[in-house]
Biopython code that builds the backbone (N, CA, C, O; Angstrom):
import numpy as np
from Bio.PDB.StructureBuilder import StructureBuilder

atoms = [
    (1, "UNK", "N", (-36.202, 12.683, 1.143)),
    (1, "UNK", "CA", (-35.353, 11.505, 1.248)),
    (1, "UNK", "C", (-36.032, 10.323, 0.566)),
    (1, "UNK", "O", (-37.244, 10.540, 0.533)),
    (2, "UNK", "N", (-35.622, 8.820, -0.150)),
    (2, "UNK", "CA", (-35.789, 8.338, -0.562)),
    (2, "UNK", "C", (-36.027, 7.125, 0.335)),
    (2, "UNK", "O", (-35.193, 7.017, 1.233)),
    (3, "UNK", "N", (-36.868, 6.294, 0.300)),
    (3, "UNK", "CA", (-37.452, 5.409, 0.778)),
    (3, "UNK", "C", (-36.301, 4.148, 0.586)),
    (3, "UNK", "O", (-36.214, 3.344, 1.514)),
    (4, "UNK", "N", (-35.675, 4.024, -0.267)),
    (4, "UNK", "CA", (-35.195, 2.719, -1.100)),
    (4, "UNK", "C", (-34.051, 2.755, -0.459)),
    (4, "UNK", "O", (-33.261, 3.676, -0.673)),
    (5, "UNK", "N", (-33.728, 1.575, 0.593)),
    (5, "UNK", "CA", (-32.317, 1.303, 0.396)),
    (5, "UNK", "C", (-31.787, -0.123, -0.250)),
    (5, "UNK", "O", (-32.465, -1.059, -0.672)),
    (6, "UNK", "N", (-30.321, 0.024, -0.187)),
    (6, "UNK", "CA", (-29.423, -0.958, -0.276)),
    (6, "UNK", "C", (-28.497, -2.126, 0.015)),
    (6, "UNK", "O", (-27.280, -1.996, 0.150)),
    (7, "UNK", "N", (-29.244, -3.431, 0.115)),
    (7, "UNK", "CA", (-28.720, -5.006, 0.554)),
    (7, "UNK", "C", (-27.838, -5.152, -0.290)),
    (7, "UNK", "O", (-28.074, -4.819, -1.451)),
    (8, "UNK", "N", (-26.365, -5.783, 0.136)),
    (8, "UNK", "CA", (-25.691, -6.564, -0.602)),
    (8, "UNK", "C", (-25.202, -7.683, 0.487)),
    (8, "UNK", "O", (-25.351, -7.287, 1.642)),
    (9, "UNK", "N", (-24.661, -8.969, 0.369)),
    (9, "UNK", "CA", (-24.489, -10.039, 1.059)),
    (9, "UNK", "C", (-22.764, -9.814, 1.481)),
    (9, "UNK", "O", (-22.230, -10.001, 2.574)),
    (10, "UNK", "N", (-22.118, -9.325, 0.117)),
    (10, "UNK", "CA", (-20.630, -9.000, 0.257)),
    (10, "UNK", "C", (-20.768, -8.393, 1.374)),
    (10, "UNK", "O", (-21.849, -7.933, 1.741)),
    (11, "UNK", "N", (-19.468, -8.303, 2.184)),
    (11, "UNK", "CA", (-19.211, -7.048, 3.658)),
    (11, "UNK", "C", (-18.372, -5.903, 2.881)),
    (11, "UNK", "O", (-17.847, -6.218, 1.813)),
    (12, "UNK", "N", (-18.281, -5.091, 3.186)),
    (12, "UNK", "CA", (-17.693, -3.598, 3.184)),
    (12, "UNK", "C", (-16.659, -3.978, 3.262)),
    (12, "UNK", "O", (-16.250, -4.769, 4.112)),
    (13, "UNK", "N", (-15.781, -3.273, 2.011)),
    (13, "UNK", "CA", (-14.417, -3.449, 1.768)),
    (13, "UNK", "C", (-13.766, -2.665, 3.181)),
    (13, "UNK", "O", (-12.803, -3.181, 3.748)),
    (14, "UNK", "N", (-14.421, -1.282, 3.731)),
    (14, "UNK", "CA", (-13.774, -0.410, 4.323)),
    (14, "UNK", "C", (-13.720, -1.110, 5.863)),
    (14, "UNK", "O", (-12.871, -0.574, 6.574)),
    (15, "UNK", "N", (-14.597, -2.394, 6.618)),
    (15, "UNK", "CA", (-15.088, -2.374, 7.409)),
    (15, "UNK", "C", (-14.190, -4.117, 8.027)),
    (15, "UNK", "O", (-14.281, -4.692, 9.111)),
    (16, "UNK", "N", (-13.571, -4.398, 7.046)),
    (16, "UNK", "CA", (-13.145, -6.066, 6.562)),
    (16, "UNK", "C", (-11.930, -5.455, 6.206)),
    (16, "UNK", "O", (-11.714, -4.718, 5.245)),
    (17, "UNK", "N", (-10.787, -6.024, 7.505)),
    (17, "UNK", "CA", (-9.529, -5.790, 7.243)),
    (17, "UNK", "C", (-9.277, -6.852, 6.365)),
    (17, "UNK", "O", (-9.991, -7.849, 6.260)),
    (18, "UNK", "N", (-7.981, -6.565, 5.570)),
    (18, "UNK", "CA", (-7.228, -7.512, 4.711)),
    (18, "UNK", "C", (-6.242, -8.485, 5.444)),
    (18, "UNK", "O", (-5.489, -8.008, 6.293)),
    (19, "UNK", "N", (-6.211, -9.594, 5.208)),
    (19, "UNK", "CA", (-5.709, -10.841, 5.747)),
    (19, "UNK", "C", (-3.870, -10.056, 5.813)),
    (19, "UNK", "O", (-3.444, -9.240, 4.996)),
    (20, "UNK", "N", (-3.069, -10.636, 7.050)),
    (20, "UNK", "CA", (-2.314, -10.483, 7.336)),
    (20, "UNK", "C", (-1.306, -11.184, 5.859)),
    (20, "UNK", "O", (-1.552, -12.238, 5.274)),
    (21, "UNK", "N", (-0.199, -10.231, 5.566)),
    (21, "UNK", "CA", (1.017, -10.684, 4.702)),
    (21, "UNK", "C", (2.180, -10.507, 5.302)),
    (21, "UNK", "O", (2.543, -9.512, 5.929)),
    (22, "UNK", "N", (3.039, -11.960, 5.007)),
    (22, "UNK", "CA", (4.315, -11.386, 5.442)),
    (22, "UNK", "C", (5.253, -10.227, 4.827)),
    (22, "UNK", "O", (4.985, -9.621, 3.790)),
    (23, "UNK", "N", (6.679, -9.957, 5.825)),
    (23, "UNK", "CA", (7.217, -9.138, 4.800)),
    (23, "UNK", "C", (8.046, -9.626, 3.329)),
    (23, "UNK", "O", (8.383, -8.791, 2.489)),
    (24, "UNK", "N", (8.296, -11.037, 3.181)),
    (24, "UNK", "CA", (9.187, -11.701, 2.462)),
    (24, "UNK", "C", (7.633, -12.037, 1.278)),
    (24, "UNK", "O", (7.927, -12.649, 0.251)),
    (25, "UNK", "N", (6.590, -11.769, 1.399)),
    (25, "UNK", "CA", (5.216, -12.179, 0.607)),
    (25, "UNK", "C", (5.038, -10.684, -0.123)),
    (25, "UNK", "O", (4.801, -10.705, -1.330)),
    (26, "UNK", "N", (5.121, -9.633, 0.420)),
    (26, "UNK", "CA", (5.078, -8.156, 0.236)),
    (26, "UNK", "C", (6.002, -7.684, -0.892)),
    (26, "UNK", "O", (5.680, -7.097, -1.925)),
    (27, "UNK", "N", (7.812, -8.252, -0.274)),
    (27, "UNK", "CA", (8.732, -8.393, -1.153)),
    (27, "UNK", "C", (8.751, -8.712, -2.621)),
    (27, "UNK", "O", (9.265, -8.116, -3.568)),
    (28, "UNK", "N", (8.000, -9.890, -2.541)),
    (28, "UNK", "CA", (8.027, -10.975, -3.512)),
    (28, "UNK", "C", (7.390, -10.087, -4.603)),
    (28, "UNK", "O", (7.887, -9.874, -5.708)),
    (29, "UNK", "N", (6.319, -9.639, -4.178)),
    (29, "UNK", "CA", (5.283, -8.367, -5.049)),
    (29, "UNK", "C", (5.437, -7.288, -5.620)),
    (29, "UNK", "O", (4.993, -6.814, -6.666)),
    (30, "UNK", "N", (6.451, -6.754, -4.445)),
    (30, "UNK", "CA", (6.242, -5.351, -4.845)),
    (30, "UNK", "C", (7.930, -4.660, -4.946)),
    (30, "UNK", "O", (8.349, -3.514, -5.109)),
    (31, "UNK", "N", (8.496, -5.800, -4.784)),
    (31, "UNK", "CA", (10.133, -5.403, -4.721)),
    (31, "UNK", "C", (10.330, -4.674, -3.191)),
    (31, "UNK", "O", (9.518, -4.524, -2.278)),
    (32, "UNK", "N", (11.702, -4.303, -3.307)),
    (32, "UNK", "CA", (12.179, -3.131, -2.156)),
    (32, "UNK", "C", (11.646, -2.258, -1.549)),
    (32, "UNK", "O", (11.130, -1.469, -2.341)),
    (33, "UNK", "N", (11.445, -1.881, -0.155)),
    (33, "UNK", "CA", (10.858, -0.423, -0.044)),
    (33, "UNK", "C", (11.467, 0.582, -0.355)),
    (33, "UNK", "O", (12.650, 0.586, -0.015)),
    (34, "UNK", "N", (11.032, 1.608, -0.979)),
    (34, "UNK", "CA", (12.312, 3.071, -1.786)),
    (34, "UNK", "C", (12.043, 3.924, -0.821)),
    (34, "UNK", "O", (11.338, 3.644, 0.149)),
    (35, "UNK", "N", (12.389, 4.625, -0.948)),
    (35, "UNK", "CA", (12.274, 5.925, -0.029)),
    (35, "UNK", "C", (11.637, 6.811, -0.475)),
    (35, "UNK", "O", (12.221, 7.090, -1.521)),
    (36, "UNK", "N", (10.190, 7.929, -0.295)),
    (36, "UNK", "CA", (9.571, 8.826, -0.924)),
    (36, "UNK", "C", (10.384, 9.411, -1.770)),
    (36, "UNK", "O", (9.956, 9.366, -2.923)),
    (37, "UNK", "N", (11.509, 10.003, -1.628)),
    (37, "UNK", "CA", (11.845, 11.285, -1.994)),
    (37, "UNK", "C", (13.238, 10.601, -2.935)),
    (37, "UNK", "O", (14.218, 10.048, -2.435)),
    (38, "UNK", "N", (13.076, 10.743, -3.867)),
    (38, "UNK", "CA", (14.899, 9.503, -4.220)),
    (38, "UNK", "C", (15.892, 10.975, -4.159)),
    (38, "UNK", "O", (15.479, 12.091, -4.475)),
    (39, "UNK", "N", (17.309, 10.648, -3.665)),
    (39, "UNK", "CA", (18.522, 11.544, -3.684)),
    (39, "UNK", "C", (18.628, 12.130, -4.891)),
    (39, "UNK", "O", (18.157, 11.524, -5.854)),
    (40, "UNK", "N", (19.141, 13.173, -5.052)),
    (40, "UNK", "CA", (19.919, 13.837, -6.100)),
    (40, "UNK", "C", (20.675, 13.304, -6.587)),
    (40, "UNK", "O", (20.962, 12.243, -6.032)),
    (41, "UNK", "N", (21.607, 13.710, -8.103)),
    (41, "UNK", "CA", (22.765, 13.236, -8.342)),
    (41, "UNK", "C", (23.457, 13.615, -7.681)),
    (41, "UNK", "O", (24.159, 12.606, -7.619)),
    (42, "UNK", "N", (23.990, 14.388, -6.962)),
    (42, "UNK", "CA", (24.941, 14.730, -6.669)),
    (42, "UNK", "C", (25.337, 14.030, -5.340)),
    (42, "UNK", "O", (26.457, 13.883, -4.850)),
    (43, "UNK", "N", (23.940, 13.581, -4.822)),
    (43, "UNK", "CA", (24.213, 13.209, -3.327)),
    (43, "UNK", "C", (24.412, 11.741, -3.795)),
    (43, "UNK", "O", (24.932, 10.944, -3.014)),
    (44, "UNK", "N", (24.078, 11.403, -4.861)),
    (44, "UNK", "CA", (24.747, 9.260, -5.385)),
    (44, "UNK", "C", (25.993, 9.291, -5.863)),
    (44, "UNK", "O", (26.717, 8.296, -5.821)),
    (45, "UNK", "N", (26.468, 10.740, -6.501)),
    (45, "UNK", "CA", (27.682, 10.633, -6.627)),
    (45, "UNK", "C", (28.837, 10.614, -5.912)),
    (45, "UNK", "O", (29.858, 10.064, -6.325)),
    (46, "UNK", "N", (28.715, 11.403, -4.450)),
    (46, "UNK", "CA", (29.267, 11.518, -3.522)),
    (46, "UNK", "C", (29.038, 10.757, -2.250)),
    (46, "UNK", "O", (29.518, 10.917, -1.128)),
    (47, "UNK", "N", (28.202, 9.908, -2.707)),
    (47, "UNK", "CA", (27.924, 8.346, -1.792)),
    (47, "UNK", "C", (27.074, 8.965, -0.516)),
    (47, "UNK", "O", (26.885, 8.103, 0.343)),
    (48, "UNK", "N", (26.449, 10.415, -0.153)),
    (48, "UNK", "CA", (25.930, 10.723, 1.212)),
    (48, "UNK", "C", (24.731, 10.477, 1.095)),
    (48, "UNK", "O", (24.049, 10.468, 0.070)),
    (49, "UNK", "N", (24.369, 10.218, 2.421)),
    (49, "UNK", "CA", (22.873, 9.505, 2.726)),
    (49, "UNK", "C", (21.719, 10.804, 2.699)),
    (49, "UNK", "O", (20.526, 10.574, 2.894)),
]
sb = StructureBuilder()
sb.init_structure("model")
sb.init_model(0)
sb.init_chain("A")
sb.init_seg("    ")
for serial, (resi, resn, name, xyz) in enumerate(atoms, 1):
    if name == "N":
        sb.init_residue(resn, " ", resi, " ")
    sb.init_atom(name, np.array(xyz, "f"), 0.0, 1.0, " ", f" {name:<3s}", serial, name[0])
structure = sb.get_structure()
């Protein structure tokens, strides 16, 4: 094993949640939420969910 470790002053991305966003801030960014899987044609043509 190696003797040498590692200081940095930054905190851990993994350890340091990310500041709260609204949903209308989220929006603004990233558009609409889609749905994983998008419909078929057939199911947009026939209007079923």
């Amino acid at each position: 094993m190696s003797s040498l470790s590692f200081r940095s002053s930054r905190p851990d991305g993994w350890t340091v949640p990310r500041p709260h966003r609204d949903a209308s801030q989220r929006f603004m960014t990233h558009g609409a939420i889609r749905p994983m899987e998008e419909r078929g044609w057939v199911a947009r043509l026939l209007g079923r969910a």
